[in-house]
DSSP file (Angstrom, degrees, kcal/mol; ACC not computed):
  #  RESIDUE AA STRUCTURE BP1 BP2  ACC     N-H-->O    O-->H-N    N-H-->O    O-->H-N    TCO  KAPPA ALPHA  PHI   PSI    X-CA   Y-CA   Z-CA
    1    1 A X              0   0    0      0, 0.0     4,-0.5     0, 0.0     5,-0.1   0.000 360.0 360.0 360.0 -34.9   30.1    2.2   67.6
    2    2 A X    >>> +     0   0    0      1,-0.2     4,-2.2     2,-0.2     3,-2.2   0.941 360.0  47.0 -71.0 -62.2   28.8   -0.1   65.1
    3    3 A X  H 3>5S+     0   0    0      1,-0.2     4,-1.6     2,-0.2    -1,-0.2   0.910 109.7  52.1 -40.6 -31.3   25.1    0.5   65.9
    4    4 A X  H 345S+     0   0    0      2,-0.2     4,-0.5     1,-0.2    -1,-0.2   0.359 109.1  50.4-105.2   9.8   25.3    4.2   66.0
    5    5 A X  H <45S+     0   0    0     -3,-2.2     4,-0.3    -4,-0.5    -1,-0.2   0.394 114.3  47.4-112.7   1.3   27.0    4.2   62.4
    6    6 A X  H  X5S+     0   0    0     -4,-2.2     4,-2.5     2,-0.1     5,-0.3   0.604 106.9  52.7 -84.8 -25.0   24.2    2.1   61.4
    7    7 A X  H >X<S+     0   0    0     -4,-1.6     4,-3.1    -5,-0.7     3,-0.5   0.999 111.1  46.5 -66.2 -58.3   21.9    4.2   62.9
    8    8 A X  H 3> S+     0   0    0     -4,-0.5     4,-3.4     1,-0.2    -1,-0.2   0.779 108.2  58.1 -29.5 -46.1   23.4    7.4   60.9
    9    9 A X  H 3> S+     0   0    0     -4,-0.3     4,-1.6     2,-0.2     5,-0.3   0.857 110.6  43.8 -78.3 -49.5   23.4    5.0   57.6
   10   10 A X  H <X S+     0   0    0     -4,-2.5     4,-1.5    -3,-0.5    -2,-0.2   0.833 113.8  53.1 -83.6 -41.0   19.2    4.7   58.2
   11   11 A X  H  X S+     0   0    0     -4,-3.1     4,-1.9    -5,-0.3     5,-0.4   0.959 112.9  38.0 -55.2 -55.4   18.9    8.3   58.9
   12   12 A X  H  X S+     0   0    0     -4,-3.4     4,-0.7    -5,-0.2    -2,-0.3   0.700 114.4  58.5 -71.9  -1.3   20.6    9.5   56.0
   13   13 A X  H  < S+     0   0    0     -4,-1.6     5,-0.3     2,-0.1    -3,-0.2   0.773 116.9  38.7 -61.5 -55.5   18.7    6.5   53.9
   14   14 A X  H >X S+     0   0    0     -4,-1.5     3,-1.3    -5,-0.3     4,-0.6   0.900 111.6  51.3 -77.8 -26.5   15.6    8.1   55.1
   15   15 A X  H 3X S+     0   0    0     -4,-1.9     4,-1.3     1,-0.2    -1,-0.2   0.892 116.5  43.4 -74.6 -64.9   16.5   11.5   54.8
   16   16 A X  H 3< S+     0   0    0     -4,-0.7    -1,-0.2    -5,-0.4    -2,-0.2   0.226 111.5  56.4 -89.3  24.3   17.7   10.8   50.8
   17   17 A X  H <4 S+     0   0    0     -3,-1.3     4,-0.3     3,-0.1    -1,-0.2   0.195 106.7  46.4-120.9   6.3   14.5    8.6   50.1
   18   18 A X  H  X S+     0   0    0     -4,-0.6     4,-1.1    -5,-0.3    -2,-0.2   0.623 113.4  48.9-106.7  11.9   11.9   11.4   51.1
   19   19 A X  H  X S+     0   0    0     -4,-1.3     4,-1.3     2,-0.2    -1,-0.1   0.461 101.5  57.7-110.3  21.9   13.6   13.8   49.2
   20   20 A X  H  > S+     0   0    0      2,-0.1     4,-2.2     3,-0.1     5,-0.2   0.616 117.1  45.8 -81.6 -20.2   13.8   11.5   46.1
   21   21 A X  H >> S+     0   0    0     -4,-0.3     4,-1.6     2,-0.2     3,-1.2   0.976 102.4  52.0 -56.6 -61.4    9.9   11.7   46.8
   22   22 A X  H 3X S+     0   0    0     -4,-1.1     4,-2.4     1,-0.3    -1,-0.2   0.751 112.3  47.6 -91.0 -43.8    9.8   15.1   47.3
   23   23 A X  H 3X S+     0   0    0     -4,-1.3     4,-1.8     2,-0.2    -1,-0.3   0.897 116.1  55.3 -63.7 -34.7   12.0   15.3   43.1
   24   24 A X  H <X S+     0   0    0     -4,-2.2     4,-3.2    -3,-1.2    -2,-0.2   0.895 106.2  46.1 -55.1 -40.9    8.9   12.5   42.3
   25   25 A X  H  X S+     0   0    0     -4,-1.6     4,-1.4    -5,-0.2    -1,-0.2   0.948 116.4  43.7 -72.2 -41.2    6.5   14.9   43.4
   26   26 A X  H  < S+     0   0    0     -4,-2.4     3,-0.4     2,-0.2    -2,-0.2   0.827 115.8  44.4 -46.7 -50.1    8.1   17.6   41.5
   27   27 A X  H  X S+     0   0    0     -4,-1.8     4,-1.9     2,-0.2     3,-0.4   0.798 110.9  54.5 -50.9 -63.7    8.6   15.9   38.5
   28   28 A X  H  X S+     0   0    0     -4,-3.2     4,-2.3     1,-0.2    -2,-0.2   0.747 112.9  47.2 -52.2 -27.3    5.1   14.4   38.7
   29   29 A X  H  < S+     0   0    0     -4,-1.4    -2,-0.2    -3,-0.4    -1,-0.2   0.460 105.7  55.5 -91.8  -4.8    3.7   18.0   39.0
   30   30 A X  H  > S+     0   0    0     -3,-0.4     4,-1.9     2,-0.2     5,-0.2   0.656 106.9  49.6 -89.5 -44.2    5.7   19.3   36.3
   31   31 A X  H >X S+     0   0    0     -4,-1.9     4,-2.4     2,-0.2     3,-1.2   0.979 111.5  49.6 -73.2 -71.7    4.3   16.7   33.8
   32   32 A X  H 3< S+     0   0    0     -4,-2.3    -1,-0.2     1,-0.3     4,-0.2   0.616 114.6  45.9 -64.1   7.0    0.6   17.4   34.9
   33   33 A X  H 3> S+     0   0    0      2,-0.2     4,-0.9    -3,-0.1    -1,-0.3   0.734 114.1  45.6 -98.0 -38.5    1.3   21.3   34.4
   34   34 A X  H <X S+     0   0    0     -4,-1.9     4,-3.7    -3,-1.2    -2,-0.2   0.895 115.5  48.2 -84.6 -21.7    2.9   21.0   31.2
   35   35 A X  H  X S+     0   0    0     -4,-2.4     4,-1.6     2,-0.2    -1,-0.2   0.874 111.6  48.5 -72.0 -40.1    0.1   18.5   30.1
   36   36 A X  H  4 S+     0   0    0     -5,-0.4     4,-0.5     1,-0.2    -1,-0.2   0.821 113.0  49.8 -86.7 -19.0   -2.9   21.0   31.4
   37   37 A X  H >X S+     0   0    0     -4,-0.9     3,-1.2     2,-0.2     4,-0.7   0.817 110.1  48.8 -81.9 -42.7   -1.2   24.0   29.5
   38   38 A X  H 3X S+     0   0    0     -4,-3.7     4,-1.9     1,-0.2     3,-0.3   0.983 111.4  54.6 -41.5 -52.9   -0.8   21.7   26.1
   39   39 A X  H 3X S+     0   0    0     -4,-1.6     4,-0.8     1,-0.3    -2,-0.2   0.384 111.8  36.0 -41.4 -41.6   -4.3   21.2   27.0
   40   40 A X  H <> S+     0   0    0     -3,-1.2     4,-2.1    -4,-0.5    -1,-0.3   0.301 119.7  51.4-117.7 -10.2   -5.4   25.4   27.2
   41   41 A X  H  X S+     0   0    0     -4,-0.7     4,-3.4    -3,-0.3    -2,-0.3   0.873 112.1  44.6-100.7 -35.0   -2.9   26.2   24.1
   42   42 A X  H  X>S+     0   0    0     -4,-1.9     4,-2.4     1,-0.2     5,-0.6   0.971 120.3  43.5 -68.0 -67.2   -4.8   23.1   22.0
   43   43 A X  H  X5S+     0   0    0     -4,-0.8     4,-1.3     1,-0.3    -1,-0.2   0.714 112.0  51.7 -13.4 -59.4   -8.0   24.8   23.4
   44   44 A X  H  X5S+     0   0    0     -4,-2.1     4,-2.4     1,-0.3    -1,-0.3   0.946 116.5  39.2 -60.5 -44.5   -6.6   28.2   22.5
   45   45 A X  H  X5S+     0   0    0     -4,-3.4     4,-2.1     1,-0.3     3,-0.3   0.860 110.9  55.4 -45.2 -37.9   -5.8   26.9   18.8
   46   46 A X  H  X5S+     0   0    0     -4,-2.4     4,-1.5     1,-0.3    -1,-0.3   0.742 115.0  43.6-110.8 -36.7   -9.3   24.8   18.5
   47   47 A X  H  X<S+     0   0    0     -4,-1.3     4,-2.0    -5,-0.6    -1,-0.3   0.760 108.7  58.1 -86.1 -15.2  -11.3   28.6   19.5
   48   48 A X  H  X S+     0   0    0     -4,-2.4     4,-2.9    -3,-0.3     5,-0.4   0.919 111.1  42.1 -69.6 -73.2   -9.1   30.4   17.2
   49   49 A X  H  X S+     0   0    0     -4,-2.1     4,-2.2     2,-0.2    -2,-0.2   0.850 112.4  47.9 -32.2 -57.5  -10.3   28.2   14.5
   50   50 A X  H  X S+     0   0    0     -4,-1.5     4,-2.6     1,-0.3    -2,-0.2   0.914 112.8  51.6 -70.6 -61.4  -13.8   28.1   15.3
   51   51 A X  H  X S+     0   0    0     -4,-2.0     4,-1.6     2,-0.2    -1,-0.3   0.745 109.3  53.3 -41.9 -39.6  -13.5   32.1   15.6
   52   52 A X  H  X S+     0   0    0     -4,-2.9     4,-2.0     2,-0.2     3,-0.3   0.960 111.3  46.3 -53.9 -74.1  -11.8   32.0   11.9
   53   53 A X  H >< S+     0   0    0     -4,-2.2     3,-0.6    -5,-0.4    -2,-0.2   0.914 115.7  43.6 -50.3 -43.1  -14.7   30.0   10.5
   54   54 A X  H 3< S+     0   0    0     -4,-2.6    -1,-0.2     1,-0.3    -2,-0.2   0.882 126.1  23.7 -73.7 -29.0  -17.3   32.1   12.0
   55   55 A X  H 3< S+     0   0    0     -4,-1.6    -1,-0.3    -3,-0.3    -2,-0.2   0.138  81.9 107.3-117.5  20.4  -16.0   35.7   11.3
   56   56 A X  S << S+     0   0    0     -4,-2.0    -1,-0.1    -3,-0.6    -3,-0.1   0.478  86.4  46.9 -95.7  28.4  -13.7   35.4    8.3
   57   57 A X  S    S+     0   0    0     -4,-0.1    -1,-0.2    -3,-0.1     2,-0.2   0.605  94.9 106.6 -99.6 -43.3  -16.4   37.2    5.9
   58   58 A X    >   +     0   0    0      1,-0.2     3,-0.9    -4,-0.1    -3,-0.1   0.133  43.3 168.7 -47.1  97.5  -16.6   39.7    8.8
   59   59 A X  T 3   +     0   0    0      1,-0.2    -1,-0.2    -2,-0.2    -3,-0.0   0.134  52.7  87.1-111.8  49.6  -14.9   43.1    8.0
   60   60 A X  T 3  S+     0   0    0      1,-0.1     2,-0.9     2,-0.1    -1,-0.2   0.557  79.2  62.7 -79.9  -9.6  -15.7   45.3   10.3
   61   61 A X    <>  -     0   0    0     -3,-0.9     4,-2.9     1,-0.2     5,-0.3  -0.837  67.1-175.2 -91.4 116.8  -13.0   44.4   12.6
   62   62 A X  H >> S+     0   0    0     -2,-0.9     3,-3.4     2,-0.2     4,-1.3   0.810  86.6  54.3 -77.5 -81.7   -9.8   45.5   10.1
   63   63 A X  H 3> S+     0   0    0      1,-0.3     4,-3.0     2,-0.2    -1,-0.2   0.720 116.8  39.9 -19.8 -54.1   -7.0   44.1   12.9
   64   64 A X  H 3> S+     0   0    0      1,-0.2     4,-1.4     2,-0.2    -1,-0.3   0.902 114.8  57.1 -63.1 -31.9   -9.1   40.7   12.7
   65   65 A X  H <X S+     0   0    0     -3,-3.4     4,-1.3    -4,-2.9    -1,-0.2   0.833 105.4  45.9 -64.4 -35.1   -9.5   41.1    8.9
   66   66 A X  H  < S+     0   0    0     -4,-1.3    -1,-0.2    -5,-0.3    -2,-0.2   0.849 108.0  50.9 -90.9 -18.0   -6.2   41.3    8.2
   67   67 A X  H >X S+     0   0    0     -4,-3.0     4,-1.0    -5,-0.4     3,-0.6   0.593 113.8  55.1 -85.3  -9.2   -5.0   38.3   10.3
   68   68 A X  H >X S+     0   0    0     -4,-1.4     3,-4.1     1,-0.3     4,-2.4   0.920 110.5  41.9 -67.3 -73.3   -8.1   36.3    8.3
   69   69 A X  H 3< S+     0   0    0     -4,-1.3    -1,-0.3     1,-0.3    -2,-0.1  -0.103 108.8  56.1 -65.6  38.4   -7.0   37.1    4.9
   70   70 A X  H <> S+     0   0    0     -2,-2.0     4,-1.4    -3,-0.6    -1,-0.3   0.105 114.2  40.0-152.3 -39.2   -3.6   36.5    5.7
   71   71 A X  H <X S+     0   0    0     -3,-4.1     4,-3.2    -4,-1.0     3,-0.3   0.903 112.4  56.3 -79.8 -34.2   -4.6   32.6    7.0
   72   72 A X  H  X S+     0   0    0     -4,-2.4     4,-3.7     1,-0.2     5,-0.3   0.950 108.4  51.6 -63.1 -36.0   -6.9   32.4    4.1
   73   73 A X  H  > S+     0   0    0     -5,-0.3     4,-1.7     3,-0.2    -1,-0.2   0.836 112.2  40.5 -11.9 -74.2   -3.7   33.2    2.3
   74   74 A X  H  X S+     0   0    0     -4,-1.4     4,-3.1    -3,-0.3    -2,-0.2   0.907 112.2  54.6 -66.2 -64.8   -1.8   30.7    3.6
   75   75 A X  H  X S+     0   0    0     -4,-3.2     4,-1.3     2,-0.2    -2,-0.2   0.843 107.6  55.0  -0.4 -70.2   -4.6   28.2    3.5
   76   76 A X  H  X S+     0   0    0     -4,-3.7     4,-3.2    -5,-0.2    -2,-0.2   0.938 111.5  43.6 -60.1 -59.0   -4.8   29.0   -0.3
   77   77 A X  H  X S+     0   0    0     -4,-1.7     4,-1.9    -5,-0.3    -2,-0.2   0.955 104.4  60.4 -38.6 -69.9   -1.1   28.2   -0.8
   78   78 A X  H  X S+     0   0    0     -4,-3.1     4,-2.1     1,-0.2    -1,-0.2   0.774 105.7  45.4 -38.0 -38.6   -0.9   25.3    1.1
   79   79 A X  H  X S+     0   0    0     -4,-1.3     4,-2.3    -3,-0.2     5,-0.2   0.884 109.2  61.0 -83.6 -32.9   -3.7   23.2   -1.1
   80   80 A X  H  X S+     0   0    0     -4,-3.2     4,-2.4     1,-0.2     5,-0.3   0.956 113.7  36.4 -49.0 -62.4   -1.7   24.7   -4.4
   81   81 A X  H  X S+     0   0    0     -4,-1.9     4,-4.4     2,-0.2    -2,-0.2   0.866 108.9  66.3 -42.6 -54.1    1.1   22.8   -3.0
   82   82 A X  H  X S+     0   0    0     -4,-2.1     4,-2.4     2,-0.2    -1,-0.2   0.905 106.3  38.8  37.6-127.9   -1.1   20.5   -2.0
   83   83 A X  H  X S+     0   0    0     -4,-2.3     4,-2.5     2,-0.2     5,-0.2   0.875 108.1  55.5 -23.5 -74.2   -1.9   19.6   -5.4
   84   84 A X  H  X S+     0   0    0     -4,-2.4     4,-1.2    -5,-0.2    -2,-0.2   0.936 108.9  49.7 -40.6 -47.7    1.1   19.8   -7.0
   85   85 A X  H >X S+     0   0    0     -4,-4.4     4,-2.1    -5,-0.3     3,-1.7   0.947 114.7  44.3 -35.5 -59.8    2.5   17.4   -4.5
   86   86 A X  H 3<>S+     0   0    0     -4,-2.4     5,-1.1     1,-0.2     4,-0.4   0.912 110.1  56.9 -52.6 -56.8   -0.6   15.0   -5.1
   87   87 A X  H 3<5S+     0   0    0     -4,-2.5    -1,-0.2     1,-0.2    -2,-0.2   0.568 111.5  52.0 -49.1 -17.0   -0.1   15.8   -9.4
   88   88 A X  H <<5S+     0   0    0     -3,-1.7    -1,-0.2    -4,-1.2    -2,-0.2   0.939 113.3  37.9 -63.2 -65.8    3.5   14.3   -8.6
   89   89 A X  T  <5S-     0   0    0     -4,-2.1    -2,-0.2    -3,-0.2    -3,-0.1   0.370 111.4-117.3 -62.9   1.0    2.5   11.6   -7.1
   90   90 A X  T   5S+     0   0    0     -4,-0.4    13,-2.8     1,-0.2    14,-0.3   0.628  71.4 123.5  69.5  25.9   -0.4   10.7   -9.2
   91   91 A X  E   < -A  102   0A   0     -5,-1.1     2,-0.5    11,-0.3    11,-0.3  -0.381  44.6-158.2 -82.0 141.5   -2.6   11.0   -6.7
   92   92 A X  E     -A  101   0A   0      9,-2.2     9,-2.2    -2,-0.2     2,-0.2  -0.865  24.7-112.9-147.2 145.0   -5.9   12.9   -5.8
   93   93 A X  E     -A  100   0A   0     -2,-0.5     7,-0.2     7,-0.2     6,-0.1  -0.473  30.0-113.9 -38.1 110.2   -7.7   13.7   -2.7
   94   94 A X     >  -     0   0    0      5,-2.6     4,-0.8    -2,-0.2    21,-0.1  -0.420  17.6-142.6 -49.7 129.0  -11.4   12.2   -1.7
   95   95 A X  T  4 S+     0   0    0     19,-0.3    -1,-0.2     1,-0.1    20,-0.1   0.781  99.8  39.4 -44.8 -33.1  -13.9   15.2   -1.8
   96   96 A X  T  4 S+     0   0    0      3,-0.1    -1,-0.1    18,-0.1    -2,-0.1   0.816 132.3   8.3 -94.3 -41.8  -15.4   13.2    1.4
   97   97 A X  T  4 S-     0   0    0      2,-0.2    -2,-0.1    16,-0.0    -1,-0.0   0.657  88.5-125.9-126.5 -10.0  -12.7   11.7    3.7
   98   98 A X     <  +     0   0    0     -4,-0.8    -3,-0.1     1,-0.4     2,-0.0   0.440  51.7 149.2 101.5  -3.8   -9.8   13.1    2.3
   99   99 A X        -     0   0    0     -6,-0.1    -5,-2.6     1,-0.1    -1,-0.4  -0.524  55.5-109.5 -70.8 144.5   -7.5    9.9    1.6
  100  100 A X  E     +A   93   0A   0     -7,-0.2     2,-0.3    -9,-0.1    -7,-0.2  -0.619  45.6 173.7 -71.4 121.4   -5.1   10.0   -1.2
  101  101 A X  E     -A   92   0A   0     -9,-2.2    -9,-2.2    -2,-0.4     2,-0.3  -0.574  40.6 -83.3-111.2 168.4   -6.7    7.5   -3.9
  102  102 A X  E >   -A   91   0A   0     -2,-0.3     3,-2.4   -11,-0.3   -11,-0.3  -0.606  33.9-114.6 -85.2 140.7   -4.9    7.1   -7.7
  103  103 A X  T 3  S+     0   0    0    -13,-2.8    15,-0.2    -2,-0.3   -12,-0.1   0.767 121.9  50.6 -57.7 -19.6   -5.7    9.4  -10.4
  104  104 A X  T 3  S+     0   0    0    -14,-0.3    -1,-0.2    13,-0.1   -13,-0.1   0.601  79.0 111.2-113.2  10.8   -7.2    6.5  -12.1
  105  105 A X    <   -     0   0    0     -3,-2.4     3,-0.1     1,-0.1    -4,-0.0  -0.190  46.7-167.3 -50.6 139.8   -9.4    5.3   -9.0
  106  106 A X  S    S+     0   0    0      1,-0.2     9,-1.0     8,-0.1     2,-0.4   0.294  79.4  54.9-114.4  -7.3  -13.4    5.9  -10.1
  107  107 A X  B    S-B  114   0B   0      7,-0.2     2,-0.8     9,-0.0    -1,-0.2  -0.913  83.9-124.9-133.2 119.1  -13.7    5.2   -6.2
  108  108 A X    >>  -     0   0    0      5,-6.0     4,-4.0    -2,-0.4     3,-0.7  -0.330  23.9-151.9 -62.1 101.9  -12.5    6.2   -2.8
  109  109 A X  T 34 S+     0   0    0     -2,-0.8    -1,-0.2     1,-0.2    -8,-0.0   0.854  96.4  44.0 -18.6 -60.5  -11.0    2.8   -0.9
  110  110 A X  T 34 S+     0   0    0      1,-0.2    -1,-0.2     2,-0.1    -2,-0.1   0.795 130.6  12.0 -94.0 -27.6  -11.8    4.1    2.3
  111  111 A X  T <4 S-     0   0    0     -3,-0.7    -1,-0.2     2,-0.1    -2,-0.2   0.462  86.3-120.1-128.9   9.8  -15.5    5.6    1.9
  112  112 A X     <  +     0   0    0     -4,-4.0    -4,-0.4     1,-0.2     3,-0.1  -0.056  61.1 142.2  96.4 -53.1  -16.8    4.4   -1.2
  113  113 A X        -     0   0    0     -6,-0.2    -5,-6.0    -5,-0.1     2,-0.4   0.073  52.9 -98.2 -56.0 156.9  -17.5    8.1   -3.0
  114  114 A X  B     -B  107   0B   0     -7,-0.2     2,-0.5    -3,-0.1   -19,-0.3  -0.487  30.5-137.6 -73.5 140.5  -17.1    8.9   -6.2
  115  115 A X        -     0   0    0     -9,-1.0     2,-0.1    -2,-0.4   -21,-0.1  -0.925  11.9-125.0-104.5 114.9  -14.3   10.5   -7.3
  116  116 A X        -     0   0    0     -2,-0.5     2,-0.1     1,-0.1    -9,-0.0  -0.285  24.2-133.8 -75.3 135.4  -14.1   13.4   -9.8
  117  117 A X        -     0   0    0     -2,-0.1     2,-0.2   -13,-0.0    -1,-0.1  -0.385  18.7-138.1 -86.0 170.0  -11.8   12.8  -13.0
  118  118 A X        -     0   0    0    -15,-0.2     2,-0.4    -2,-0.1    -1,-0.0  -0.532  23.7-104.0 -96.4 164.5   -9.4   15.8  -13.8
  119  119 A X        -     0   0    0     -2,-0.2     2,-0.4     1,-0.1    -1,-0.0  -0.851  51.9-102.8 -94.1 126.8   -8.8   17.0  -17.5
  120  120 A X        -     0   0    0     -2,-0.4     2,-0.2     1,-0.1    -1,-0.1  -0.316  42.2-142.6 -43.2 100.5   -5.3   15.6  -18.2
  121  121 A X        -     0   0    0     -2,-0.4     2,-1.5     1,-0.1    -1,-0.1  -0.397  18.5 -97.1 -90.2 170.3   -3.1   18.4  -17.9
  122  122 A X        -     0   0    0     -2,-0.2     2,-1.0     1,-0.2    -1,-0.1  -0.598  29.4-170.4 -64.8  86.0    0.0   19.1  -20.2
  123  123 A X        +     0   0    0     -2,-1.5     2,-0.4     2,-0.0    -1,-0.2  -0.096  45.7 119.5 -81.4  19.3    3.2   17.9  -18.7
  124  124 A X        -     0   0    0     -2,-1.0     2,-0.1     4,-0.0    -2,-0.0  -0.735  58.7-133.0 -90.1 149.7    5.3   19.4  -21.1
  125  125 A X    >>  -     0   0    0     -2,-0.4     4,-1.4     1,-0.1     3,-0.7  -0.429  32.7 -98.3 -86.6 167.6    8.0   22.2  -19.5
  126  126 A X  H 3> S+     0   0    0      1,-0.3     4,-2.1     2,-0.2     5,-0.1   0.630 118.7  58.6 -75.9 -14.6    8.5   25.4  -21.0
  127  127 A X  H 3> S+     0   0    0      1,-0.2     4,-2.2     2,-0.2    -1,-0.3   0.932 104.1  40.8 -83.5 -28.4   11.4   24.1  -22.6
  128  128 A X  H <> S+     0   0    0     -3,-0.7     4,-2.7     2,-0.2     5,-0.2   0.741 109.6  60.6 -92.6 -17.5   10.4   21.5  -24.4
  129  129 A X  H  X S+     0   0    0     -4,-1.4     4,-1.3     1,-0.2    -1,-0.2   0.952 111.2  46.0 -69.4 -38.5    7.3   23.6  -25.5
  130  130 A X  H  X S+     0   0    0     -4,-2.1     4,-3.2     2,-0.2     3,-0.3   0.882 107.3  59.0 -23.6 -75.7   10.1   25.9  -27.0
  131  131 A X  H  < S+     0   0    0     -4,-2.2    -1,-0.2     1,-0.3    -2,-0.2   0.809 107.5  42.0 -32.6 -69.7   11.8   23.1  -28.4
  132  132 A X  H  < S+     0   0    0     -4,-2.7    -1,-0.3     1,-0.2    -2,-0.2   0.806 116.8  46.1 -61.3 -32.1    9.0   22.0  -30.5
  133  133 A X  H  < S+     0   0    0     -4,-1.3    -2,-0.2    -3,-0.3    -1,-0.2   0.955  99.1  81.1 -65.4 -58.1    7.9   25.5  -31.8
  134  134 A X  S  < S-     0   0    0     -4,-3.2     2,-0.5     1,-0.1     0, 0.0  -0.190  77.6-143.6 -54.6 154.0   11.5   26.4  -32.5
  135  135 A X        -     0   0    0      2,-0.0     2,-0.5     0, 0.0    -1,-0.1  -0.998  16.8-159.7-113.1 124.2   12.7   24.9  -36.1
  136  136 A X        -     0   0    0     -2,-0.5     2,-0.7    -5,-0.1    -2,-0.0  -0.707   6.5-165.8 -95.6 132.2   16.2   24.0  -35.7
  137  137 A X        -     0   0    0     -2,-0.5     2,-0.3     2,-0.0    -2,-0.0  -0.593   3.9-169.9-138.2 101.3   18.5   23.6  -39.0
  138  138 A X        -     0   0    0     -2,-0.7     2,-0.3     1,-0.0    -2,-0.0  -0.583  10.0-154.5 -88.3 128.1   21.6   22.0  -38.8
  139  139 A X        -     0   0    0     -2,-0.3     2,-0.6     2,-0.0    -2,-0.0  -0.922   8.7-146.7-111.0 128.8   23.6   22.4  -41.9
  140  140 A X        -     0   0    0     -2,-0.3     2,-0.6     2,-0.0    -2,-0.0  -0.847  15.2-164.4-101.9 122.9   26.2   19.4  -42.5
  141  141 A X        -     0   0    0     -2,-0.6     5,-0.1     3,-0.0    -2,-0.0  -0.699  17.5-130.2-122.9 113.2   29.3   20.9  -44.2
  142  142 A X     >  -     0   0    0     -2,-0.6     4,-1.0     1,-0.1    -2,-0.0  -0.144  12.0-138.4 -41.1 135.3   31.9   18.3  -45.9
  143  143 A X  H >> S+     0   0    0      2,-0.2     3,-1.9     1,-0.2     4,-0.9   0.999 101.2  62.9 -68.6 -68.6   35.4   19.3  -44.6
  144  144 A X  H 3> S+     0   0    0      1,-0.3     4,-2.5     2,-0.2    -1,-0.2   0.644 106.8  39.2   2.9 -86.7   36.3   18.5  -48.8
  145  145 A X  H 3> S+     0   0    0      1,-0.3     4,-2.1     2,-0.2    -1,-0.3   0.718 111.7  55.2-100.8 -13.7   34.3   21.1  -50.1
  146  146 A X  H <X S+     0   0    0     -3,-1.9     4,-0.6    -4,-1.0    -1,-0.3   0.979 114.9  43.2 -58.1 -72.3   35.3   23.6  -47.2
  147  147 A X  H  X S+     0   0    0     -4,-0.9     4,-2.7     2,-0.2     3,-0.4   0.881 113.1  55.9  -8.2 -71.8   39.3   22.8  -48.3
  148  148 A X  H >X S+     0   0    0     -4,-2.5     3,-3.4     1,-0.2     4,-1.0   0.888 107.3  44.3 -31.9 -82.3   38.0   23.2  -52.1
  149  149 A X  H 3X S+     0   0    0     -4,-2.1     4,-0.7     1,-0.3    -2,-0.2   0.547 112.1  59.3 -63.6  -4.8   36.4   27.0  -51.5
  150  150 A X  H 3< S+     0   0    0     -4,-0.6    -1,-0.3    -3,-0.4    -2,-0.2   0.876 102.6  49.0 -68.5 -35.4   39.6   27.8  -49.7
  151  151 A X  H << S+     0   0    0     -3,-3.4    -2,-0.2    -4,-2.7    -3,-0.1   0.833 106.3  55.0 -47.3 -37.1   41.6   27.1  -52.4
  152  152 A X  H  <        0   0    0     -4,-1.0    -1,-0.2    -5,-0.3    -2,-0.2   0.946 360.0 360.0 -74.4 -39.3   39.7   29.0  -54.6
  153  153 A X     <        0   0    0     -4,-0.7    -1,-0.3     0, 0.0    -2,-0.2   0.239 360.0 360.0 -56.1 360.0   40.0   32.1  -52.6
């Protein structure tokens, strides 16, 4: 009895280690599918680009024209932020390699070019510009001479 309840124990051991293969294989095949699909969507992106750069002067196709001007859009936005970000941080962008150096760098660290300076722009807010333009005139009145011209009244 004992042998043929080992013998059962060794079937179903073999039985439940080919089909943890059989989930390995799956598993393994799953990974290289989702990996060859990153692979055709990076692809997709990377001709999508290439196609941008080559035709986005091109207007005779209007469908294609309007999804160009609509990245160049976006594009455009993104380096205003861009910028601002950088003007936050004090920062500017290498023309060449694209690292953020200090506004008061004459040189990029990482490739050596020169780096053009900016005209110091005006950091004041609209308030403060206000502020200074406005003339404010604060009148001090002695409580005394307020009391007095009541009297008189």
């Amino acid at each position: 009895m004992f042998e043929k309840f080992a013998e059962t124990l060794t079937s179903a051991g073999k039985v439940a280690s080919e089909k943890a293969k059989i989930g390995t294989d799956y598993a393994k095949l799953n990974v290289k599918i989702a990996s060859e699909e990153k692979a055709v969507a990076d692809l997709y992106q990377k001709a999508g680009k290439l196609y941008y750069k080559l035709y986005k002067d091109n207007t005779s196709d209007s469908d294609s024209c309007l999804v160009f001007a609509e990245i160049t859009e976006k594009l455009d936005k993104v380096k205003s932020l861009k910028d601002q970000l950088a003007a936050l941080k004090g920062t500017v962008e290498c023309p060449v390699c694209g690292k953020e150096c200090a506004v008061d760098d004459d040189f990029c660290g990482k490739c050596g070019a020169k780096l053009a300076k900016q005209e110091p722009e005006e950091a004041k807010t609209d308030a403060v510009e206000e502020a200074e333009e406005a003339e404010i005139k604060v009148e001090v009145v002695d409580d005394e001479e307020d009391a007095d011209s009541d009297d008189n009244v």
